[in-house]
LOSE-876688 format. One record per residue (C-alpha): residue number from 1; chain; x, y, z. Coordinates in steps of 0.1 Angstrom, whole numbers, plus 5000, padded with zeros to 4 digits. Example, Ala and Ser with C-alpha at 12.3 -4.5 7.8 and 13.67 -1.06 7.14 Angstrom:
BEGIN
R, 1, A, 5123, 4955, 5078
R, 2, A, 5137, 4989, 5071
//
This chain:
BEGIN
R, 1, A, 3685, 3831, 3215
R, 2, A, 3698, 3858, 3191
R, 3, A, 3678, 3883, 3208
R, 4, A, 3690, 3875, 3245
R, 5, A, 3724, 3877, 3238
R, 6, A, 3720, 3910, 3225
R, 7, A, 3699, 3924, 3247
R, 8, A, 3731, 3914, 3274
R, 9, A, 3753, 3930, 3253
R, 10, A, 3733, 3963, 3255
R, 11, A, 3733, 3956, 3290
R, 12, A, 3772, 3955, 3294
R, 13, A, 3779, 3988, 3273
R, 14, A, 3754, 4011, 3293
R, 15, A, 3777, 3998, 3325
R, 16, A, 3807, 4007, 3308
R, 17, A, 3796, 4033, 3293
R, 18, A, 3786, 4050, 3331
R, 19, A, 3817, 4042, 3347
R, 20, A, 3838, 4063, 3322
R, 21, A, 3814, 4089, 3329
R, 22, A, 3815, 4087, 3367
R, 23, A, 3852, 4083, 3363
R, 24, A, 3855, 4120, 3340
R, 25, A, 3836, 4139, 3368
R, 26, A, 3862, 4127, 3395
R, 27, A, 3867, 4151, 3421
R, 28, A, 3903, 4140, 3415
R, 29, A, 3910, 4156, 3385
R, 30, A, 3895, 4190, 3390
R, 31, A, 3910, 4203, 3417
R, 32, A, 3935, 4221, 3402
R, 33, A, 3903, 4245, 3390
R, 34, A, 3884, 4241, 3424
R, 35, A, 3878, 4278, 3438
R, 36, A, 3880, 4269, 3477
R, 37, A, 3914, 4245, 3469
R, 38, A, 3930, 4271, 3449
R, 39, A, 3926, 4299, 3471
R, 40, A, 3927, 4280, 3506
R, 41, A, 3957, 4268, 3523
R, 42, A, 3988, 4291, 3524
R, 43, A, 4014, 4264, 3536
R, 44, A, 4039, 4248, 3517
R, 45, A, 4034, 4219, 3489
R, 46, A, 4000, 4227, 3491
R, 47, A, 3985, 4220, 3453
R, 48, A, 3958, 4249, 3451
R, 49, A, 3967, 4272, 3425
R, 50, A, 3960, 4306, 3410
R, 51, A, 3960, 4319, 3373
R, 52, A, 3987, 4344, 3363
R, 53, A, 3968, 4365, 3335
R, 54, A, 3985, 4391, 3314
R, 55, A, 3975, 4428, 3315
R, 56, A, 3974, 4456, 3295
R, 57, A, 4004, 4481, 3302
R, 58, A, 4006, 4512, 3280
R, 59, A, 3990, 4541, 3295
R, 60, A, 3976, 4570, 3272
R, 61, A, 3998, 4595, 3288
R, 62, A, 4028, 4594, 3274
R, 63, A, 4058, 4612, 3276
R, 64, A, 4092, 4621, 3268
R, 65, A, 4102, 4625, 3229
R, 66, A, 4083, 4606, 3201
R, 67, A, 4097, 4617, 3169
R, 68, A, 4106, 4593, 3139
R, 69, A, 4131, 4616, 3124
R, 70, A, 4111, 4615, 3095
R, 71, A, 4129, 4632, 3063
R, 72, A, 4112, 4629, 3029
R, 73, A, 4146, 4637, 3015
R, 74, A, 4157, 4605, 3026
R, 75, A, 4135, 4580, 3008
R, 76, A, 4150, 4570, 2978
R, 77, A, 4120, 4563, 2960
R, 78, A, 4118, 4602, 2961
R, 79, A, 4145, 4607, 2940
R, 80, A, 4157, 4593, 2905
R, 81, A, 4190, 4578, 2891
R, 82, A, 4191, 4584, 2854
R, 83, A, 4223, 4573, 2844
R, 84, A, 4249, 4544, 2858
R, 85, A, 4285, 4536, 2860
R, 86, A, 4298, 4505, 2869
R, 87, A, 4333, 4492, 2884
R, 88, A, 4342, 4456, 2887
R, 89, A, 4369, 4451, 2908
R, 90, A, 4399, 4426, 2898
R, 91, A, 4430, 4416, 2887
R, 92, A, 4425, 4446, 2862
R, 93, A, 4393, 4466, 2870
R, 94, A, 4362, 4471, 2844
R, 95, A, 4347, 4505, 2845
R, 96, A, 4319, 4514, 2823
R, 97, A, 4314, 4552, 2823
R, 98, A, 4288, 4562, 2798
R, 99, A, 4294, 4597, 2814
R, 100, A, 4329, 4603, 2811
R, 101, A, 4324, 4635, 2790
R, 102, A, 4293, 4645, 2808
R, 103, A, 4306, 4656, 2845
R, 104, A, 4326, 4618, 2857
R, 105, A, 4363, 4614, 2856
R, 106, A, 4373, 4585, 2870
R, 107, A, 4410, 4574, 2877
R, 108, A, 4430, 4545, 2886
R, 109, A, 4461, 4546, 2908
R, 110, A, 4479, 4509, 2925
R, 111, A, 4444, 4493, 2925
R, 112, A, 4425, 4527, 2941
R, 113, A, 4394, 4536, 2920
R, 114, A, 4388, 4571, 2925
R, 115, A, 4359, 4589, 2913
R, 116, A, 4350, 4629, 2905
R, 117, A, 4316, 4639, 2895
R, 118, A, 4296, 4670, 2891
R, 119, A, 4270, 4651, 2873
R, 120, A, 4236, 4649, 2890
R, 121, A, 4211, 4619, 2891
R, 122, A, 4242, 4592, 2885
R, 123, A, 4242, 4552, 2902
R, 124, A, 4274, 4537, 2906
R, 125, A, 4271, 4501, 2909
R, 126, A, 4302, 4482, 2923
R, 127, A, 4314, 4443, 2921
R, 128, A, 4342, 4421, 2923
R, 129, A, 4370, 4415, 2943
R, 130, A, 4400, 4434, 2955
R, 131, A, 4431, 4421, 2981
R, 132, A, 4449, 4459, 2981
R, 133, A, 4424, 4487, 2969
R, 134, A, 4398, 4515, 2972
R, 135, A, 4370, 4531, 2961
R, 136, A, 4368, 4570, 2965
R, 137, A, 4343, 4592, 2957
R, 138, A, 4343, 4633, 2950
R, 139, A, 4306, 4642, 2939
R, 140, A, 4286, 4677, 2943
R, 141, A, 4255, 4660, 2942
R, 142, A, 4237, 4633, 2959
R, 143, A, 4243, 4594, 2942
R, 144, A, 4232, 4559, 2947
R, 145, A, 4262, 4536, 2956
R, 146, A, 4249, 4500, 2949
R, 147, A, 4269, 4474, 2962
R, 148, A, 4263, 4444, 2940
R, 149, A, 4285, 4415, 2956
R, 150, A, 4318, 4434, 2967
R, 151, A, 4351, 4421, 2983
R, 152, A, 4375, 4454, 2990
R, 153, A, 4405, 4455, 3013
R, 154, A, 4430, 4484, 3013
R, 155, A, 4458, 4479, 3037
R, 156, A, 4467, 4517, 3042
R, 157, A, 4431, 4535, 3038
R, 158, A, 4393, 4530, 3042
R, 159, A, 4379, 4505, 3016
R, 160, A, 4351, 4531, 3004
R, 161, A, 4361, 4565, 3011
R, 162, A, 4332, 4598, 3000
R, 163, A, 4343, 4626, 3003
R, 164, A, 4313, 4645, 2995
R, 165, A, 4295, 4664, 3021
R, 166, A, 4262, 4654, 2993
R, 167, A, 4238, 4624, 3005
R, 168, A, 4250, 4588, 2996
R, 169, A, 4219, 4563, 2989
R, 170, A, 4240, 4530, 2994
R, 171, A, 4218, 4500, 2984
R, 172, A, 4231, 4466, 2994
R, 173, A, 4216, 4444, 2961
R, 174, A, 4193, 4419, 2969
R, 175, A, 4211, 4379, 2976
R, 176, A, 4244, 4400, 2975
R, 177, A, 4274, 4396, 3003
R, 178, A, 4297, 4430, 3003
R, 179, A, 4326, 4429, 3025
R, 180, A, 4351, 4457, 3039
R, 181, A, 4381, 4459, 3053
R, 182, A, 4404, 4486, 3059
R, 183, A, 4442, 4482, 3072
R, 184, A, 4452, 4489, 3106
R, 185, A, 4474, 4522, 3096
R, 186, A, 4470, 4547, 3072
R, 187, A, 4488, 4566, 3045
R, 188, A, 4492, 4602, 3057
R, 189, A, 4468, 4623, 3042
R, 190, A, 4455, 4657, 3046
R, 191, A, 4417, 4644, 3044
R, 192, A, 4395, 4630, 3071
R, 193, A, 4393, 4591, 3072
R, 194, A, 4379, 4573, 3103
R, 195, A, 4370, 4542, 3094
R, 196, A, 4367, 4510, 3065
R, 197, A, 4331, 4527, 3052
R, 198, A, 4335, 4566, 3058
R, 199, A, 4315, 4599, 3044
R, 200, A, 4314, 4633, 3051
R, 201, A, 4280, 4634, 3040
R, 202, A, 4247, 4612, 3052
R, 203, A, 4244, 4577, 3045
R, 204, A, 4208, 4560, 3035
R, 205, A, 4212, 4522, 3038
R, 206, A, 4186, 4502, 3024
R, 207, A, 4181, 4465, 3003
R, 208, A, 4177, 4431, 3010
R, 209, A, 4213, 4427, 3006
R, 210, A, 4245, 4422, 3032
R, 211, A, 4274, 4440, 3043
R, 212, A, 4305, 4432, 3065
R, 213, A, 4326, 4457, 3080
R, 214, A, 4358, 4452, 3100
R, 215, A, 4372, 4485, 3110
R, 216, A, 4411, 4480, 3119
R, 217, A, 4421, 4510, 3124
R, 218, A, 4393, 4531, 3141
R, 219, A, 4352, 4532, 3133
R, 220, A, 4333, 4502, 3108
R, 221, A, 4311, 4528, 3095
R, 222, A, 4311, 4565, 3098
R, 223, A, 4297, 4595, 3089
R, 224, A, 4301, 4633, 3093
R, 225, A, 4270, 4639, 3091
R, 226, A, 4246, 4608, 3099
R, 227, A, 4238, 4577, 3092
R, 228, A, 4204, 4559, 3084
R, 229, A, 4197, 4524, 3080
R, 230, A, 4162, 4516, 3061
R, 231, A, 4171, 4482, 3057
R, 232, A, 4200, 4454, 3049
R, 233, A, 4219, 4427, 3071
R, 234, A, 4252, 4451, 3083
R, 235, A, 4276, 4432, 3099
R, 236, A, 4303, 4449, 3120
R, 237, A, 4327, 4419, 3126
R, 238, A, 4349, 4439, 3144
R, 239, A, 4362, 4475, 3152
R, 240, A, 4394, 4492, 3167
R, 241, A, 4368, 4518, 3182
R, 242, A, 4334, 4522, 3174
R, 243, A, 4311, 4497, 3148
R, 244, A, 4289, 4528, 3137
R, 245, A, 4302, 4561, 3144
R, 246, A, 4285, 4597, 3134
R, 247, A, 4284, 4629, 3138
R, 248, A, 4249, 4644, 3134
R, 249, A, 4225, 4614, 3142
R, 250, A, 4218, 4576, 3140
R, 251, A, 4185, 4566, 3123
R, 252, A, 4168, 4531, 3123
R, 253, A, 4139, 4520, 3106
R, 254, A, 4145, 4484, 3099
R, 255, A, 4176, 4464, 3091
R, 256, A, 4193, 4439, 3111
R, 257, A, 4230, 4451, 3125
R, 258, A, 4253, 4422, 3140
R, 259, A, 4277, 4444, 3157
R, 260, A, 4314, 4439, 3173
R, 261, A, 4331, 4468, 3187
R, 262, A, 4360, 4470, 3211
R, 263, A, 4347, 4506, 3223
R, 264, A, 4312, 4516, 3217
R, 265, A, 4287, 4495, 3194
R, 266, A, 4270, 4530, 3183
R, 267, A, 4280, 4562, 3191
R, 268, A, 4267, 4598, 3181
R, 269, A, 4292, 4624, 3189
R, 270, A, 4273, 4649, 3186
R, 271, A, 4235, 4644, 3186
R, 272, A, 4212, 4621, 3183
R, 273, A, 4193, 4587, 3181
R, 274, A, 4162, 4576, 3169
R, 275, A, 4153, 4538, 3164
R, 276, A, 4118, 4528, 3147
R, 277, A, 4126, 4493, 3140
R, 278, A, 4150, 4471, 3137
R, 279, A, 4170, 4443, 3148
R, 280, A, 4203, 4450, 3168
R, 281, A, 4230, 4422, 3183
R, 282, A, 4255, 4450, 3196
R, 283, A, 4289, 4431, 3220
R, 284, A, 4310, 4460, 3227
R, 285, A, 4338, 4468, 3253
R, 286, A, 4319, 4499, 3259
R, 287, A, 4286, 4515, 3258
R, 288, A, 4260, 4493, 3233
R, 289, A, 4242, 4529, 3220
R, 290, A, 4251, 4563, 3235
R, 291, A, 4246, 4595, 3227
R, 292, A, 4277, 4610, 3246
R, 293, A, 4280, 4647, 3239
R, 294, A, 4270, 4669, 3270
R, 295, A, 4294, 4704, 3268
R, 296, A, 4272, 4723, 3243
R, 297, A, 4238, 4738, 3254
R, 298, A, 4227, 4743, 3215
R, 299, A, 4230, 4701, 3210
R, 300, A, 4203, 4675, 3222
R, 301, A, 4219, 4642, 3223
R, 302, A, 4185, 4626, 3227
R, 303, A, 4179, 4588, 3223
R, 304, A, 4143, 4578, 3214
R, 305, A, 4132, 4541, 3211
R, 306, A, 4103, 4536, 3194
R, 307, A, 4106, 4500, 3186
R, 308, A, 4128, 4470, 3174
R, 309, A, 4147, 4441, 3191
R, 310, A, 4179, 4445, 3207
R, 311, A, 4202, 4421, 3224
R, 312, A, 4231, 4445, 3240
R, 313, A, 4263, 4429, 3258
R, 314, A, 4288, 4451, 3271
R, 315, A, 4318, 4444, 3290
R, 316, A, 4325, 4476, 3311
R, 317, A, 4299, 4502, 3296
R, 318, A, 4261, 4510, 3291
R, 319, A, 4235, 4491, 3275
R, 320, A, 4219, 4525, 3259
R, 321, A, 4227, 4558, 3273
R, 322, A, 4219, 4593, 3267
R, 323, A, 4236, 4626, 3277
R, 324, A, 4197, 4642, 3279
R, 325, A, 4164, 4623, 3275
R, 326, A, 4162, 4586, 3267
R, 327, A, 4128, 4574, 3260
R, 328, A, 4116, 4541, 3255
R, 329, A, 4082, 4537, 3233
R, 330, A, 4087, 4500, 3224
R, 331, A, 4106, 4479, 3216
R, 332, A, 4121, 4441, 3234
R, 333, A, 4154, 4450, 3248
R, 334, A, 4178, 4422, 3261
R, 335, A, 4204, 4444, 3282
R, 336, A, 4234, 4429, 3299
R, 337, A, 4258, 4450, 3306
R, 338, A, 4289, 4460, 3337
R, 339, A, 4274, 4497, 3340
R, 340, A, 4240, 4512, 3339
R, 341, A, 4220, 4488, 3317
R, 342, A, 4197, 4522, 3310
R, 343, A, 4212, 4555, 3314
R, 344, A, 4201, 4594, 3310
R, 345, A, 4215, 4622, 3318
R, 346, A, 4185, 4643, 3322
R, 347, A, 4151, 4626, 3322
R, 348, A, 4144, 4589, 3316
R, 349, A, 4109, 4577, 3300
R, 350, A, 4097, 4541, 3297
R, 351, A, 4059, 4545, 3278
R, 352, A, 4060, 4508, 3267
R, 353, A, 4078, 4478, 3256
R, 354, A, 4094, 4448, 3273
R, 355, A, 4131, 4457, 3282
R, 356, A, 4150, 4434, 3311
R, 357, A, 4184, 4449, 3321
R, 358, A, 4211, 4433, 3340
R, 359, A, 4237, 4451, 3352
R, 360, A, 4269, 4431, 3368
R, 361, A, 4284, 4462, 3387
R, 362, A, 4259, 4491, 3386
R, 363, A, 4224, 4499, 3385
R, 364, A, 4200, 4484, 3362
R, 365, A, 4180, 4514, 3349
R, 366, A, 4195, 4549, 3365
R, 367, A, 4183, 4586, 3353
R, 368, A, 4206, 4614, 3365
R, 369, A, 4174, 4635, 3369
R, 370, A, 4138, 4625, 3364
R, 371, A, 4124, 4588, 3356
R, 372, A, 4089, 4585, 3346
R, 373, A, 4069, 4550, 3340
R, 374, A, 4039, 4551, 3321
R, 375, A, 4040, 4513, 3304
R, 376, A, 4054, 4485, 3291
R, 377, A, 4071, 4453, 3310
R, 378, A, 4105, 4462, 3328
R, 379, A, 4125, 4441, 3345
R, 380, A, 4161, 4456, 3361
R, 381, A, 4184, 4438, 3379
R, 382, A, 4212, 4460, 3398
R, 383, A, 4244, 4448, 3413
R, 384, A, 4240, 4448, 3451
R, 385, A, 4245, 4475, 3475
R, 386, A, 4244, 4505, 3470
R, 387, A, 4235, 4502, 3432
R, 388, A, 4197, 4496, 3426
R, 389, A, 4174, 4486, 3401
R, 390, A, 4157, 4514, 3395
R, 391, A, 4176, 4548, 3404
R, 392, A, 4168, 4585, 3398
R, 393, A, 4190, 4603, 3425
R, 394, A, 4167, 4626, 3447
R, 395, A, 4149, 4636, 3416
R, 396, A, 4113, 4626, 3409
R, 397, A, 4102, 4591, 3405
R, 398, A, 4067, 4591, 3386
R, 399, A, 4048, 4557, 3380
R, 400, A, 4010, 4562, 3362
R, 401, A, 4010, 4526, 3344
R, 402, A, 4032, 4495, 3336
R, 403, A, 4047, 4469, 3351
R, 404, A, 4085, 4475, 3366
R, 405, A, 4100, 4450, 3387
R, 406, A, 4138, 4462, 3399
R, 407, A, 4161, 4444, 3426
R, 408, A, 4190, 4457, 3440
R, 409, A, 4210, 4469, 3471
R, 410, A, 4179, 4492, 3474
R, 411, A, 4160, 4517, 3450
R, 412, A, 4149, 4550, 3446
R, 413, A, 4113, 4553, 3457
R, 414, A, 4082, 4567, 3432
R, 415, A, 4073, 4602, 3443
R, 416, A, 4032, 4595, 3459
R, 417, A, 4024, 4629, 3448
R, 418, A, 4028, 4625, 3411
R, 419, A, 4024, 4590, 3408
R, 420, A, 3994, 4578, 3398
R, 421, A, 4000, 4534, 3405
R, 422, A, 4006, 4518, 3434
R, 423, A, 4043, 4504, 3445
R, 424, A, 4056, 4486, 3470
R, 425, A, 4092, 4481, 3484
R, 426, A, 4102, 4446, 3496
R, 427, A, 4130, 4429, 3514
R, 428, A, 4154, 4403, 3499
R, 429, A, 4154, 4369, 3481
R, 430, A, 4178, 4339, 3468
R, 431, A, 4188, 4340, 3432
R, 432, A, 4165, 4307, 3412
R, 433, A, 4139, 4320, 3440
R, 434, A, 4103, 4317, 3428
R, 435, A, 4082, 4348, 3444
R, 436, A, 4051, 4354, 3444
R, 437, A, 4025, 4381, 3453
R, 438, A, 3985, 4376, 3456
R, 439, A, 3955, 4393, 3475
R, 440, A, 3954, 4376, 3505
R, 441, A, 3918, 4367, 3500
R, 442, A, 3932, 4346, 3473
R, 443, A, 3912, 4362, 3445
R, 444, A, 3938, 4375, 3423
R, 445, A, 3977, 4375, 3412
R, 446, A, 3997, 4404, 3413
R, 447, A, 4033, 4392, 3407
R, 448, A, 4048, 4355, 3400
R, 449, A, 4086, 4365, 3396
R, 450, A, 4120, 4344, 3392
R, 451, A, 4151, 4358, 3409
R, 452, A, 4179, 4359, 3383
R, 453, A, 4201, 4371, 3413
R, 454, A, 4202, 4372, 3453
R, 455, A, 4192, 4408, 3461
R, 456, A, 4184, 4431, 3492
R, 457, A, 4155, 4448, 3476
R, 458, A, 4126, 4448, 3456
R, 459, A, 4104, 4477, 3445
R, 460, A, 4076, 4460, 3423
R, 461, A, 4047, 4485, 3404
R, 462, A, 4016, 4467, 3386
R, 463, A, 3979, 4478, 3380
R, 464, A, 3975, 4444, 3394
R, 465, A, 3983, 4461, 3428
R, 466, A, 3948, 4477, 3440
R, 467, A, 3942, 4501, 3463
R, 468, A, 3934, 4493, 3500
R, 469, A, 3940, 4455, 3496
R, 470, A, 3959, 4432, 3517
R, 471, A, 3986, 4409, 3497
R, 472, A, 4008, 4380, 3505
R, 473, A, 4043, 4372, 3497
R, 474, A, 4049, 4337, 3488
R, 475, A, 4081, 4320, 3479
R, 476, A, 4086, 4287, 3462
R, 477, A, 4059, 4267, 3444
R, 478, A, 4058, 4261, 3413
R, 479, A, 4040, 4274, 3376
R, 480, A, 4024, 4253, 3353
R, 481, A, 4018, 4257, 3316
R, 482, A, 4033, 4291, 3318
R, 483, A, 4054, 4321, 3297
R, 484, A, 4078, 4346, 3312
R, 485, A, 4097, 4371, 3305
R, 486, A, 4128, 4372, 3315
R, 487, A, 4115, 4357, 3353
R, 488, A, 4081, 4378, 3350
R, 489, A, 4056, 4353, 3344
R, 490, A, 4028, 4367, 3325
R, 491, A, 4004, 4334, 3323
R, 492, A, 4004, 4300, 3337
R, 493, A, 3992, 4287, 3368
R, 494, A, 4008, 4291, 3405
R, 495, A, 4008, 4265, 3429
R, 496, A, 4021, 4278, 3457
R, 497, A, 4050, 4274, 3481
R, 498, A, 4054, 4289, 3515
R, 499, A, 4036, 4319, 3528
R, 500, A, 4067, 4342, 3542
R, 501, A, 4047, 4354, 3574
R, 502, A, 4066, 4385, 3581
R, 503, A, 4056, 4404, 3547
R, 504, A, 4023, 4407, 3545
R, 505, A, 4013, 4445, 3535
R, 506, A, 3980, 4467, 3528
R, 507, A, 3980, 4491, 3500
R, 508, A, 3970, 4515, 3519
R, 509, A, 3991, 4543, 3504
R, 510, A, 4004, 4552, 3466
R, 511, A, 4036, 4537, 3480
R, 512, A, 4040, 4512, 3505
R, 513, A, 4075, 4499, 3520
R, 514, A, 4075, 4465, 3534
R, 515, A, 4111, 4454, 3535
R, 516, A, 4146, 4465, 3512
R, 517, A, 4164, 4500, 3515
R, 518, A, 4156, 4532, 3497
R, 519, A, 4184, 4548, 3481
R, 520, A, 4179, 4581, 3466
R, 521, A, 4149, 4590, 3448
R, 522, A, 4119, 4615, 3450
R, 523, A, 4097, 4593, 3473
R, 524, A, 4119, 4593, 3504
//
């Protein structure tokens, strides 16, 4: 009896156990991977689906400028600080100055600290807390400025004030917050002053430390000469003008700057800007990061990018302009700005990176002579006609790699004779639109793409698009289990919407038009 009633219960589990494994190789639940579903039907709701994949987008040829700005000089680990004095600001300041007879003179007047030095090789480490003072420094040799947990506010000056054309090494000290604030007027005075931190000579930021600026009566932080940020959390909280101004050049190699500005967020009057790394939050009423100086043939205000994050809000400039070449090498770039969200006066390069522009009254990425594409992941959104999302005048429009999506009013078309990837110009679409481009053989995904606004054109560059292949324009549908950037989906899977019957287009040429307007450019 014992044996029976097992020998049924055996009997029971192999049933069970074949009906869960009939019911997991249901046609049901793979259909959403079946090849002839997937790729079939083109009408709407249908539930086949394709997979967006991401490619590679950084071709080998670059070009434009690549430098670093790399200067031995201004490593401080390359140089040695022998001797320190210290000042603690408050109600009565505490200076310690081992080298009073040995080259520093330092003087007191209504809460100003002021500071004269021909002494080499000297730290000055500063602290405490002052409601109505200054620090000032005179030095004929380069120093290291430590800021150790400073509060200073001068009502009728700048709150640190070198005037030394020598290099400043100002380290913000490790779990430190520094603060500065000039006042909104100043005393007359024969000197330059232009802001709450200025130098005549170059300032070397680095440490793990924090500083916040507010600049009331012109710049947050300026230089003469220029200005390089290692690393450090700088905070502009505000600025009459600028929140980092210079003369020479602005260098980056890391740091994170939080900047306010009512007129430009960085500005270099007079040459250049190179950013390595870094994290930038830049609001401005102006540009975000411009090189601006264009009426001497001897200066290069250049901009290079060759990495970092930035997240650039203007409210009636430029995301990041130059007055020659801007190049982009890397980098994620966030640009929402009312002009040009990219803008070069002479030649524009993109050789890699993610950047998504989105201009509210102009175009999204415009070069006032060539614009050359050779990787990365750009997405520009132009206001609508006549700006554009890309624009390079009737100058020439290369594209050998990368992805570039631009809407617009129309666009400036890639030159066929130089470009080396195919393009394609297509007609308008709804803002919250889901497009989507495939071959029409349904064997592969060229662009899944969600309209941030309603536009008149599209110009759309991908290695995805092959040569002498027939594609599809879909809109609507859906994407499952996927990542965009910024409305480019770069994985997931499409299940597609309706097939829009009138753009269907062959890649027959380097350049195809299939709808939209072409504004100037070299491919007319």
């Amino acid at each position: 009896m014992k044996i029976h009633t097992n020998a049924r219960l055996t009997t029971y589990l192999l049933i069970v156990l074949l009906g869960i494994s009939l019911l997991s190789c249901s046609k049901t639940d793979i259909t959403s991977t079946d090849t002839e579903e997937s790729t079939g039907s083109t009408g709407g709701g249908n539930s086949s689906s394709l997979n967006i994949e991401d490619i590679a987008t950084v071709s080998a040829a670059k070009e434009g400028n690549s430098d670093s700005a790399y200067n031995a000089d201004d490593l401080i680990e390359n140089s040695s600080f022998t001797s320190t004095v210290t000042i603690a600001f408050g109600s009565s300041n505490t200076i310690t100055n081992p080298l009073a007879s040995s080259g520093v003179s330092i003087t007191e007047s209504g809460g100003d600290v002021i500071i004269t030095s021909t002494a080499k090789a000297v730290q000055y480490v500063v602290s405490g807390t002052t409601s109505n003072g200054s620090l000032k420094i005179y030095s004929d040799n380069k120093f290291k400025l430590t800021l150790n947990g400073v509060t200073i506010t001068n009502n009728d000056g700048p709150a640190i004030n070198i005037q030394s054309g020598k290099r400043s090494f100002i380290v913000l000290a490790d779990n430190t917050i520094n603060t500065l604030t000039d006042g909104s007027t100043y005393a007359t005075n024969t000197e330059d002053m232009k802001g709450a931190f200025f130098s005549e000579g170059q300032m070397i930021f680095s440490g793990n430390g924090t500083l916040n600026v507010k600049g009331n009566y012109k710049h947050g932080i300026v230089s003469d000469d220029y200005v390089r940020v290692r690393s450090g959390n700088i905070n502009i909280t505000g600025a009459a003008t600028d929140g980092i101004h210079t003369n020479d050049a602005f260098i980056a190699d890391g740091g994170t700057l939080n900047i306010k500005a009512t007129s430009d967020g960085i500005e270099c009057e007079e040459g250049y800007i190179v950013i390595n790394n870094g994290a930038f939050i830049i609001q401005t009423g102006d540009d975000g990061i411009a090189a601006s100086y264009n009426t001497d043939a001897t200066i290069d205000p250049f901009v290079t990018i060759n990495g970092g994050t930035f997240n650039i809000t203007t409210t009636s400039g430029e995301g990041i302009e130059s007055k020659s070449t801007l190049t982009i090498n890397d980098g994620t770039l966030v640009l929402k700005t009312y002009d040009d969200g990219l803008n070069a006066g002479k030649a524009l390069y993109i050789n890699g990176g993610t950047t998504y522009v989105y201009s509210s009254n102009n175009d999204g990425i415009d070069s006032n002579g060539i614009l050359t594409v050779t990787g990365g992941k750009t997405v520009s959104v132009g206001s609508g006609s006549p700006e554009e999302g890309f624009d390079c005048d009737n100058n020439t429009f290369k594209i050998t790699g990368g992805i570039i999506v631009g809407i617009g009013g129309a666009t400036s078309m890639p030159t066929a004779t130089v470009s080396t990837q195919r393009s394609v110009r297509l007609g308008d679409a709804s803002a919250s639109q889901l497009i989507h481009i495939e071959a029409s053989d349904g064997s592969a995904e060229a662009l899944t793409f969600t309209v941030p606004r309603t536009y008149a054109t599209l110009l759309f560059s991908s290695p995805k698009l092959k040569a002498t292949t027939a594609y599809t324009l879909y809109t609507g549908g859906s994407v499952t289990g996927g990542t965009n950037l910024n409305g480019l989906y770069i994985s997931g899977s499409y299940i597609k919407g309706t097939a829009t019957s009138e753009t269907t287009f062959t890649t027959s040429t380097m350049v195809t038009s299939a709808g939209g307007s072409a504004g100037p450019g070299g491919g007319r």
